[in-house]
Structures are given as structure tokens and as C-alpha cells.
C-alpha positions as CSV (number, residue, x, y, z in Angstrom):
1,X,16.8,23.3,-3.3
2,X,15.7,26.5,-1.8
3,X,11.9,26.3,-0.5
4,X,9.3,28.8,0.3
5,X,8.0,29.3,3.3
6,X,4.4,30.2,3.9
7,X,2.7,30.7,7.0
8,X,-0.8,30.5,7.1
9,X,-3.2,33.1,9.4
10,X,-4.1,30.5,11.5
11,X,-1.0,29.6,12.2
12,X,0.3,32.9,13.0
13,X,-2.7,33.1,15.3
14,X,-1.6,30.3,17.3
15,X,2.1,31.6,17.8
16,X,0.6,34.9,18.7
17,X,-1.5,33.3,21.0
18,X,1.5,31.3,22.8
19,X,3.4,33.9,23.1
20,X,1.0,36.4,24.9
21,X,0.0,33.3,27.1
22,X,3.9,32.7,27.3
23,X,4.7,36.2,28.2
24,X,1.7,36.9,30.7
25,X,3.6,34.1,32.6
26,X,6.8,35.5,33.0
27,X,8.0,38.4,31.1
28,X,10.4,37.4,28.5
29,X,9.2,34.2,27.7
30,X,7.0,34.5,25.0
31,X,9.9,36.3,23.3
32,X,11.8,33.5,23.5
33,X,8.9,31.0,22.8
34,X,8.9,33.2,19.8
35,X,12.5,32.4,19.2
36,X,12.0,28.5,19.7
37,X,9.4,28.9,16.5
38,X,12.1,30.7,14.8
39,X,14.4,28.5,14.8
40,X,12.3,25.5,14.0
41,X,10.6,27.4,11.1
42,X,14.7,27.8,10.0
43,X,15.1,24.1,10.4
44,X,11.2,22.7,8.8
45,X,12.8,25.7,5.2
46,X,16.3,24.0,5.3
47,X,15.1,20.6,6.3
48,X,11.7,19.8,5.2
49,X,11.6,16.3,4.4
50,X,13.7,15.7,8.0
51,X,10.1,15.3,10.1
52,X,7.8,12.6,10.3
53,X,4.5,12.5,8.9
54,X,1.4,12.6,11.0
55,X,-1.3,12.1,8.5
56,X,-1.1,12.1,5.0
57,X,1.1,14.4,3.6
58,X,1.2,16.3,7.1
59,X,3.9,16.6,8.8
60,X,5.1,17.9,12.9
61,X,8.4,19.2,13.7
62,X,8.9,19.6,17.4
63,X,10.1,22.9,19.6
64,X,12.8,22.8,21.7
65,X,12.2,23.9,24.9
66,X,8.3,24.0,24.8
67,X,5.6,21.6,24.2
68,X,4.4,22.3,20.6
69,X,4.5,21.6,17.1
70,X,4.4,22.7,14.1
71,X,2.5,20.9,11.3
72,X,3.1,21.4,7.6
73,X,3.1,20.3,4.4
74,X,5.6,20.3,1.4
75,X,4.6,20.8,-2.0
76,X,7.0,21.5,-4.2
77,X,9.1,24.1,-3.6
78,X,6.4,25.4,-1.4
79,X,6.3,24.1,2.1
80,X,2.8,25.4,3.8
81,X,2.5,26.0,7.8
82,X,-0.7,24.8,9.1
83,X,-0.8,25.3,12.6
84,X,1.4,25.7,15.7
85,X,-0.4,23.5,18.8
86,X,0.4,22.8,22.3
87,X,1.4,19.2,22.3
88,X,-1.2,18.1,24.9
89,X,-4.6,19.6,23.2
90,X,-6.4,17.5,20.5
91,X,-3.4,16.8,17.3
92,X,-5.7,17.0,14.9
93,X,-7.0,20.2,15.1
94,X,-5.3,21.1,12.2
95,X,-7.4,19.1,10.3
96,X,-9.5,22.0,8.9
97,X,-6.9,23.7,8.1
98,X,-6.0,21.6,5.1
């Protein structure tokens, strides 16, 4: 089954954010941050039913390499990004997002 992959503003927003905190750091590294997400947003469209659920329907794939995850939901053929959060701030965040 091929799925769709939507990602939501506010989820952009947060990868955005990373990666200019990622790259103010060290140069470089919020380029490859970006490449982490990229490769897990790969995995969630090939893979979607692969991650645990959180809450509800909700699930959180992990990044390699850095400490954050990326919640979703499928629906369908439709799987929906929510949010992209550092692994130590408050999880459910993304709660509103819903």
C-alpha cells in the first residue's frame, strides 16, 4: 500500500526550529538533523504501522542520532505528521494538534 504523507505547519515549524538551533551550534548540523527527519519521515511512509502508539491513535517514531520524535497518525492511506519534539520537553504537546 502506498501512503500519503502530510506534514502539518506546526510540524514543519518544529523541524525548522531544530535545525536553526541545530545549526547555530555547529555549522552543518542542522543539515544533517534535517537529514535524520528525512530519513525517518522515509521509514514512518514505508512503515507506518512499525511504531508504537503513544496515545490513542498517536504514534512516535524516534531519530537516529538526535533526541526527538516524530508523532503521527495513520488514517487510511493518509498518514498525518503532528509534531516533531525534543524528547526531553513535555510529550504531549502535541495534543492540540489533533
Amino acid at each position: 500500500m502506498t501512503y500519503e504523507l502530510l506534514v502539518r505547519p506546526e510540524a514543519e515549524s518544529d523541524m525548522l526550529a531544530a535545525h536553526a538551533w541545530y545549526e547555530d551550534r555547529k555549522p552543518g548540523l542542522g543539515a544533517q538533523f534535517l537529514q535524520a527527519v528525512e530519513s525517518c519521515l522515509e521509514t514512518i511512509r514505508r512503515y507506518p504501522l512499525a511504531y508504537a502508539k503513544v496515545e490513542g491513535e498517536v504514534r512516535r517514531a524516534l531519530l537516529k542520532r538526535f533526541p526527538y520524535g516524530i508523532f503521527y497518525i495513520v488514517d487510511g492511506e493518509r498518514i498525518s505528521i503532528l509534531a516533531c519534539l525534543h524528547a526531553k520537553r513535555r510529550l504531549g504537546l502535541w495534543r492540540p494538534r489533533l
